[in-house]
C-alpha positions, 0 to 999 in steps of 0.5 A: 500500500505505502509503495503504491502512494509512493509511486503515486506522489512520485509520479505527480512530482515528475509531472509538476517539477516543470512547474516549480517556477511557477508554483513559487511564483504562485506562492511568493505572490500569495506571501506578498498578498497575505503580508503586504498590508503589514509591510504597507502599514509599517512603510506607511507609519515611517513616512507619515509625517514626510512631505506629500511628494516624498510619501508618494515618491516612497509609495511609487518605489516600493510598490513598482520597485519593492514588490517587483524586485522581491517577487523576482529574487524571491522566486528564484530563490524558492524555486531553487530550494523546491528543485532541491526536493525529491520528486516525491515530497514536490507536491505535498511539500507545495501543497502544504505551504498553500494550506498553512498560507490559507489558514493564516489567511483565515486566521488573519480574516484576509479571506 
């Protein structure tokens, strides 16, 4: 029984491992989503007493810049670690880190 699981979740992460870009992709983006008010909220008290163009200066680059350049390395860094999983653990370990943001979001009343 536990050879034919095996074989299965082996099987699903040879299919998924051409999407492992993506998959971090998918799960940077969901950070970002969960935890960008926070970070909007803690960039929004630094600058609140700056003079109008600063804070819209400030808010311009770190969501064009700051948000783009931390999905970018992010990923690329998750993506590298999950090409380190074995094919096996690919899904459930994926499936997993979706599941824990899910309820976290929940927790957080996000969704």
């Amino acid at each position: 029984m536990s050879s034919l699981v095996f074989g299965i979740l082996n099987d699903l992460g040879q299919f998924f491992r051409p999407y492992q870009y993506q998959s971090a992709l998918a799960i940077i983006a969901t950070i970002l989503v969960v935890f960008g008010n926070n970070i909007n909220s803690t960039i929004k008290k630094i600058v609140a007493k700056q003079h109008f163009i600063i804070r819209t200066l400030v808010f311009v680059l770190v969501c064009a810049f700051g948000y783009g350049l931390l999905t970018v390395w992010l990923t690329s860094l998750l993506a590298q670690q999950i090409a380190k999983l074995p094919d096996v653990y690919l899904v459930p370990v994926v499936f997993s880190i979706f599941i824990t943001l899910g309820m976290y979001a929940q927790k957080q009343r996000h969704i």
